[in-house]
Structure formats: C-alpha cells, structure tokens
MMTF fields as JSON, N, C-alpha, C and O atoms, coordinates in Angstrom:
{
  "mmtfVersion": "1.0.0",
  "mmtfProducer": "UNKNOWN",
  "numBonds": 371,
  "numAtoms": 372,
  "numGroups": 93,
  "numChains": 1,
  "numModels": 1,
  "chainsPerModel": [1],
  "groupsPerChain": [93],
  "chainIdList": ["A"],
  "bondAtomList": [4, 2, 8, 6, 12, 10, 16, 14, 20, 18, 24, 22, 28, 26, 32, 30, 36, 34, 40, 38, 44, 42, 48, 46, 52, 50, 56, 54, 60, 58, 64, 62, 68, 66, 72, 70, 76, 74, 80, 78, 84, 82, 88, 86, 92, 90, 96, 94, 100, 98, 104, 102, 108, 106, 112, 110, 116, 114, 120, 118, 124, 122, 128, 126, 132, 130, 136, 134, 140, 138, 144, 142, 148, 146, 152, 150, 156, 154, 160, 158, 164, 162, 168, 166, 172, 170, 176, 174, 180, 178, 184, 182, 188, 186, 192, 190, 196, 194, 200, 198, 204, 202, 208, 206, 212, 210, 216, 214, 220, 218, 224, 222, 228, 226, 232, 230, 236, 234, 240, 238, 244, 242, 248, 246, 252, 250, 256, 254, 260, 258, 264, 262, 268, 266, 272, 270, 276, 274, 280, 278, 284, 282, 288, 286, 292, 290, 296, 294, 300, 298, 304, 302, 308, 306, 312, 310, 316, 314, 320, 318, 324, 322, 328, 326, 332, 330, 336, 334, 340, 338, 344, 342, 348, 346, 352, 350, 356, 354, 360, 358, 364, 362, 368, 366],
  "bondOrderList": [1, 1, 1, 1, 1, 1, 1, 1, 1, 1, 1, 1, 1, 1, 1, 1, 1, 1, 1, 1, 1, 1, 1, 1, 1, 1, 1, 1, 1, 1, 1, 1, 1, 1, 1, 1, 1, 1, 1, 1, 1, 1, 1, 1, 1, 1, 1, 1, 1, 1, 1, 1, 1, 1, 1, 1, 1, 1, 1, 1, 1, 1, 1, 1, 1, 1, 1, 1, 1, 1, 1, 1, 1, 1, 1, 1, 1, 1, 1, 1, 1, 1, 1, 1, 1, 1, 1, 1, 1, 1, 1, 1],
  "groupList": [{"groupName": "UNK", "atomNameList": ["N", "CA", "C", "O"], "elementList": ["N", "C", "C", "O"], "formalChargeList": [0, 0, 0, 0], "bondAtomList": [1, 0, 2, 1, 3, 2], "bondOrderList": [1, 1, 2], "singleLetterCode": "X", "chemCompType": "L-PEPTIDE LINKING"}],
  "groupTypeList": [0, 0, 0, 0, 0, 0, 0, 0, 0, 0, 0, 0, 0, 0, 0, 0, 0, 0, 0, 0, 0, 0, 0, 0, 0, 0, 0, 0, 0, 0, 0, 0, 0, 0, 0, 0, 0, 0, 0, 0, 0, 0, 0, 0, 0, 0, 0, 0, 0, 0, 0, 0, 0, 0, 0, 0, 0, 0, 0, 0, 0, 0, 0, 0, 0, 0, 0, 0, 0, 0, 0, 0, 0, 0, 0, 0, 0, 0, 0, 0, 0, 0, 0, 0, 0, 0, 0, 0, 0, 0, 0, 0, 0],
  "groupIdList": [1, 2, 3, 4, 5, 6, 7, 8, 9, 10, 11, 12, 13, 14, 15, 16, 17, 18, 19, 20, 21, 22, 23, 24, 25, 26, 27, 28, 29, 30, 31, 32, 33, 34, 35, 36, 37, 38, 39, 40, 41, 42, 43, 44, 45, 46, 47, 48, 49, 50, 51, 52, 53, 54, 55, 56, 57, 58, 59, 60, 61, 62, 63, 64, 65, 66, 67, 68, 69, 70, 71, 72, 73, 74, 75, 76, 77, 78, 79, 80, 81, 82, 83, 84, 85, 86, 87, 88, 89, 90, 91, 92, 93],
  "secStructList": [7, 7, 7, 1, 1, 6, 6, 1, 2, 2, 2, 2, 2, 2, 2, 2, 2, 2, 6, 6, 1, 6, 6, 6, 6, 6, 7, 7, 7, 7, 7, 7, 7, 7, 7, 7, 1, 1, 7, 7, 7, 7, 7, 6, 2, 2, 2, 2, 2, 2, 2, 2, 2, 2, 2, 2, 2, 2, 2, 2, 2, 2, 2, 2, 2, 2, 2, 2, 2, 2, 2, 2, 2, 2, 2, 2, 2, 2, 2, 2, 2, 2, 2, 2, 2, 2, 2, 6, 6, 7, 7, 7, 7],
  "xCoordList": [-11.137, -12.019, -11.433, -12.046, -10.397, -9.631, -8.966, -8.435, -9.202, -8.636, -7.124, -6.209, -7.078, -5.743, -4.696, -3.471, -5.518, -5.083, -4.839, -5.804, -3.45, -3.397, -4.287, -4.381, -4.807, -5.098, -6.205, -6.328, -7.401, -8.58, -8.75, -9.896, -7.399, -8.035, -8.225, -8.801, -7.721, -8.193, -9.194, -9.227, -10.058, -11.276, -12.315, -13.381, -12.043, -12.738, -12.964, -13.775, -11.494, -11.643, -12.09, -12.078, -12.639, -12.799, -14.685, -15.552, -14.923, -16.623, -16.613, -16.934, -16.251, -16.242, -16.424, -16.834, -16.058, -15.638, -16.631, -17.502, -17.133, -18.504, -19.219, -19.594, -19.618, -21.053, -21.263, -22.419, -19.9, -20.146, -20.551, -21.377, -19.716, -20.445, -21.617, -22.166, -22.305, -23.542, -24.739, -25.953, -23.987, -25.264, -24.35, -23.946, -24.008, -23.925, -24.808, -25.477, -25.123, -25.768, -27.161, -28.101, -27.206, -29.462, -29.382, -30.464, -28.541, -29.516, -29.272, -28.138, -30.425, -30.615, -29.918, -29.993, -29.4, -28.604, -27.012, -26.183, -27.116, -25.367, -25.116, -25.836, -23.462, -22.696, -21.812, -21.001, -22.095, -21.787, -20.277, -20.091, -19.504, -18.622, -18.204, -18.124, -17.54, -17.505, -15.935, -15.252, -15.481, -14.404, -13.306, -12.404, -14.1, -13.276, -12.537, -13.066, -11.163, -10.144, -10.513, -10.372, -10.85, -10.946, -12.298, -12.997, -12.681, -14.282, -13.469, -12.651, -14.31, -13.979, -14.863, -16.057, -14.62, -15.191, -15.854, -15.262, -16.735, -16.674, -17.13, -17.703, -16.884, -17.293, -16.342, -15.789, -15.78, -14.377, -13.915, -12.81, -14.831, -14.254, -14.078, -13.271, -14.731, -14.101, -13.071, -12.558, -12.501, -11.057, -9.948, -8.875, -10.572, -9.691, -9.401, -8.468, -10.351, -10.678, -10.001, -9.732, -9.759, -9.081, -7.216, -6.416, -7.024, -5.889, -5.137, -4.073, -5.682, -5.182, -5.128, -4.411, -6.247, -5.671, -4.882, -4.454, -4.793, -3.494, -2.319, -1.823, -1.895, -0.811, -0.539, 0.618, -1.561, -1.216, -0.926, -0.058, -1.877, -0.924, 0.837, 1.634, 1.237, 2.23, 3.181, 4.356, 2.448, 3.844, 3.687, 4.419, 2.665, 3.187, 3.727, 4.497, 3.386, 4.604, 6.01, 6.881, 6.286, 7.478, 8.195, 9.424, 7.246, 7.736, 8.396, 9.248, 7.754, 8.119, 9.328, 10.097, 9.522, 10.449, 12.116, 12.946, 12.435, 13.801, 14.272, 15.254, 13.358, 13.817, 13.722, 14.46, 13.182, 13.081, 14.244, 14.552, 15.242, 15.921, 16.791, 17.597, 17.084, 18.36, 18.506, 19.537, 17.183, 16.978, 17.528, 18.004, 17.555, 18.524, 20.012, 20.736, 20.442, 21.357, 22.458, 23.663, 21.693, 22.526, 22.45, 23.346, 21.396, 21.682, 22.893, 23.652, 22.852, 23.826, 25.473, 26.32, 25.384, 26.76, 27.062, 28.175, 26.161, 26.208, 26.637, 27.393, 26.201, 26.231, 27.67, 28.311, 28.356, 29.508, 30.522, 31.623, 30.076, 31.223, 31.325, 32.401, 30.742, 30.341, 31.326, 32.324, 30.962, 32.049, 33.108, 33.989, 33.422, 34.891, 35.523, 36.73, 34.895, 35.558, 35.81, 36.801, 34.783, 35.223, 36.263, 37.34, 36.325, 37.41, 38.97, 40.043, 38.77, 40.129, 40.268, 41.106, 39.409, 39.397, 38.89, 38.872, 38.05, 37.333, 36.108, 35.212, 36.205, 35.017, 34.312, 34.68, 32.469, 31.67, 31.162, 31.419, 30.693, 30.339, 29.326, 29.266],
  "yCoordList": [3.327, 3.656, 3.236, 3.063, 3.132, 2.808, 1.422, 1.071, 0.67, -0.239, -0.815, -0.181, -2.41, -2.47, -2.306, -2.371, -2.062, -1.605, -0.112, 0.647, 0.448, 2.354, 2.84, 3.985, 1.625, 1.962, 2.601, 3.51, 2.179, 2.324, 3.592, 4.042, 4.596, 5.232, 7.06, 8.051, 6.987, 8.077, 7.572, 8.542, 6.818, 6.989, 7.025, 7.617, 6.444, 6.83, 8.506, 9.081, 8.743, 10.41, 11.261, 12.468, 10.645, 11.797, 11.351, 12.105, 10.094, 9.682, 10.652, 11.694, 10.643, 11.172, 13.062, 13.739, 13.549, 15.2, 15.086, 15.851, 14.384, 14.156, 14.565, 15.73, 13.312, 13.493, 14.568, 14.869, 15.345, 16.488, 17.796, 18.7, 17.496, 19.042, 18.868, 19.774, 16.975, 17.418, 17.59, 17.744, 17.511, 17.84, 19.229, 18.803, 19.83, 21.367, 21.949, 22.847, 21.708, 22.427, 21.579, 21.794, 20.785, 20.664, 19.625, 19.041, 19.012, 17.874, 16.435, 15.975, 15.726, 14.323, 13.432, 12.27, 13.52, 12.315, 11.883, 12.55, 10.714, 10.265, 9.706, 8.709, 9.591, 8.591, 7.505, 7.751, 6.47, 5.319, 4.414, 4.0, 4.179, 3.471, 2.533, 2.314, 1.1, 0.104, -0.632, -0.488, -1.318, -1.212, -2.836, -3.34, -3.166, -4.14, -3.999, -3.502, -4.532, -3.776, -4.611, -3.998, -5.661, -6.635, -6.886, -6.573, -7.575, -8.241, -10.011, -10.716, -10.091, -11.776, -12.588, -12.51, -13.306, -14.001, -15.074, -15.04, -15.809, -17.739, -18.242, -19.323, -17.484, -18.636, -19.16, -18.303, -20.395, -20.851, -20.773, -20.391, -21.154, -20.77, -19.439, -19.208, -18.093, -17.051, -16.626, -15.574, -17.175, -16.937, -17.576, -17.062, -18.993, -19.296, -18.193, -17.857, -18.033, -17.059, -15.64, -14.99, -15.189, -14.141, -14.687, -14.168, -15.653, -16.286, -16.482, -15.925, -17.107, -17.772, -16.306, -16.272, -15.09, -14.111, -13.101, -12.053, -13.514, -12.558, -13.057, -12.376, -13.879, -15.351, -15.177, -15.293, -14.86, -15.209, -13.346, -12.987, -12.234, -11.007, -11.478, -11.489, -11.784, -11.425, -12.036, -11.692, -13.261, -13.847, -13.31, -13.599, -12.622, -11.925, -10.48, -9.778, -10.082, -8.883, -9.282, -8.43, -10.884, -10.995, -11.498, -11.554, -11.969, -12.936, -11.506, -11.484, -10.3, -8.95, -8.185, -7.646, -8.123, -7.444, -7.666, -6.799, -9.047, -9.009, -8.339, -7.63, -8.761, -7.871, -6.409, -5.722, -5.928, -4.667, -4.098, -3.022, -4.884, -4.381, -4.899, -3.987, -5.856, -6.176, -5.005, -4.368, -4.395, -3.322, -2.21, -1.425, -2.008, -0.683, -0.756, 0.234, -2.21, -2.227, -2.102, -1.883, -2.306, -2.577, -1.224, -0.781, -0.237, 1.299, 1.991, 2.889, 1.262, 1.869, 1.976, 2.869, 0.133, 0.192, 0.831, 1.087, 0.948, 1.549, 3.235, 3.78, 3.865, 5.238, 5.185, 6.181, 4.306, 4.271, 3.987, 4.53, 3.136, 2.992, 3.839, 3.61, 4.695, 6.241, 6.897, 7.345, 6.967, 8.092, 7.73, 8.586, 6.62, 6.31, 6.17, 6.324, 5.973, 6.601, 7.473, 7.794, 8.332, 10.085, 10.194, 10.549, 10.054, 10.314, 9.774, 10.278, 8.726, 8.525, 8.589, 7.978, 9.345, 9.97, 9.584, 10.097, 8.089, 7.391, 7.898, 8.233, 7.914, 8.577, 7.315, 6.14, 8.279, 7.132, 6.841, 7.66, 6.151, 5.887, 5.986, 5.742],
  "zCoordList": [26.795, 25.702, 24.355, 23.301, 24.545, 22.942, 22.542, 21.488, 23.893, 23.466, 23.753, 24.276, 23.201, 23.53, 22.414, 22.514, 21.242, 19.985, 19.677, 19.77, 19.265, 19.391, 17.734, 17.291, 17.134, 15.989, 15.914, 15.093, 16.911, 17.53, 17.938, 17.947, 18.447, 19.441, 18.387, 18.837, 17.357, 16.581, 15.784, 15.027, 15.332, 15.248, 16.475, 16.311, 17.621, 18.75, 19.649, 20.374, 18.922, 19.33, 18.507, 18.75, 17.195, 16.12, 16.124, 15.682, 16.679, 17.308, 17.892, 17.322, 19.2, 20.408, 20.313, 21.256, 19.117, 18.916, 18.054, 18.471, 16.742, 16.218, 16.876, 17.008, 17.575, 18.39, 19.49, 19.785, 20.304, 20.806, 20.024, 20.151, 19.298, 18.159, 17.466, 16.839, 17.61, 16.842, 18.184, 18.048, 19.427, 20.573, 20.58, 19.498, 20.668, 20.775, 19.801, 20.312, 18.227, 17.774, 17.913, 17.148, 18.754, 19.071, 18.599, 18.657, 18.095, 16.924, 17.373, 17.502, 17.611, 18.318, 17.357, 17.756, 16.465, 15.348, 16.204, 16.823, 15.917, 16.219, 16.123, 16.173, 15.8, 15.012, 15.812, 16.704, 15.378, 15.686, 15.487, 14.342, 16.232, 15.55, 15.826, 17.035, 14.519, 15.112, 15.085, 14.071, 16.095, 15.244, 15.153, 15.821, 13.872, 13.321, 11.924, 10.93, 11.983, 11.418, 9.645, 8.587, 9.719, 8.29, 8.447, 9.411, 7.256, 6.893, 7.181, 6.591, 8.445, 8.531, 7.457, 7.744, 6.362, 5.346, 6.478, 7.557, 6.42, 6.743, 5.579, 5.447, 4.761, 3.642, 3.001, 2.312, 2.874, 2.472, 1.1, 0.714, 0.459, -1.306, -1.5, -2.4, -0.77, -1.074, -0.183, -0.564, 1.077, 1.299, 0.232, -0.083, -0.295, -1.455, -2.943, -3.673, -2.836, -4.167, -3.801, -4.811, -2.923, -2.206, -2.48, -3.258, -1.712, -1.385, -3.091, -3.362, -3.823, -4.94, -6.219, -7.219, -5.706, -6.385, -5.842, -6.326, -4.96, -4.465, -5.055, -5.953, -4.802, -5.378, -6.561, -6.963, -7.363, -8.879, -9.174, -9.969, -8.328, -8.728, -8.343, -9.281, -7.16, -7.011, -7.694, -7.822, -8.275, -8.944, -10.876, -11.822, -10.832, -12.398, -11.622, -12.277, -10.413, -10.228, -9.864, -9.683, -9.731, -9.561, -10.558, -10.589, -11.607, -13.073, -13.758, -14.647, -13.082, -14.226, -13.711, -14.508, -12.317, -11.514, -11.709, -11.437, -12.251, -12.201, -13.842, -14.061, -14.742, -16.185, -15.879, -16.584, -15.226, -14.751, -14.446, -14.959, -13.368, -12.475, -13.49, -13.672, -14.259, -15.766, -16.164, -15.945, -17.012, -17.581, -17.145, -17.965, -16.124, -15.69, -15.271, -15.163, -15.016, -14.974, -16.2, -16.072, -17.46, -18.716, -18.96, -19.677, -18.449, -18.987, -18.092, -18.459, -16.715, -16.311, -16.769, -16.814, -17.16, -17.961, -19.57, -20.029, -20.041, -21.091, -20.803, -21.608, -19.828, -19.313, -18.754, -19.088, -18.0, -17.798, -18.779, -18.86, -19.473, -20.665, -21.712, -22.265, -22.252, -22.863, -22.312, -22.876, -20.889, -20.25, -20.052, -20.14, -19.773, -19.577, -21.376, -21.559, -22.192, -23.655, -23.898, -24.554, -23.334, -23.798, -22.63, -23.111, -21.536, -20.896, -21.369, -21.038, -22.146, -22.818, -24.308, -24.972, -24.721, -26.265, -27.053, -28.172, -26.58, -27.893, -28.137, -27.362, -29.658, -30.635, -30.544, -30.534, -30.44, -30.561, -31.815, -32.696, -32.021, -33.618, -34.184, -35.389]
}
C-alpha cells in the first residue's frame, strides 16, 4: 500500500484513518490521495527559469558568506587579545 518509497507511507496512513472516521460518522465524502513528490514542469523555459534562479540565489548567498565568516573571526581575535592584555597588565586605551 505504501509503496517502494517510506515517504509515502504516512500520508497513506493518515488517508486511510481519514476516510475511516469519515464513514464512521455516516458521511459519503472522501478523501483522496495522490502521491507525487514534485510538480514535473515540460515546459522548458520554465525549468530554465527555475534553474538560473536558483543559481543566481546561491551565488549572492555565497558572494555574502565568506565576509560573514571574516567578520567573526576578527571579533574573535580582538576578544582574545583584550584578554590576554588584561591578563598581563596592559591598560586599554
């Protein structure tokens, strides 16, 4: 019933407990389920249009990520060199 996919098989059991509790209380309605995991496009300029903006997020999240990770590294040395002054008596200024 679920497939050869384990992804399948909790929405098939939560159909399956649906539609028993809606024939326990009388009522002829029921729910249906289908199960494909993505929207297959065939239309080719919008897999491009998909493709080329994904691409261009990731490379302004990656154009931004290494100043990021600079950025904390220079606080770290700054936080260490503080303390290692006061640990040997130097006044900060």
């Amino acid at each position: 019933m679920c497939g050869p996919e384990p992804i399948n098989c909790f929405p098939v059991l939560v159909n399956t407990l649906s539609n028993a509790l809606l024939r326990l209380q009388g009522s002829s309605a029921r729910l249906r389920l289908w199960s494909q995991l993505f929207y297959t496009a065939e239309n080719a300029s919008l897999k491009h249009y998909i493709f080329y903006g994904l691409l261009t997020y990731l490379l302004v999240l990656a154009s931004g990520l290494p100043p990021l990770l600079a950025m904390g590294s220079v606080e770290d040395y700054k936080v260490r060199s503080r303390s290692c002054g006061r640990a040997q008596g130097v006044d900060e200024m």
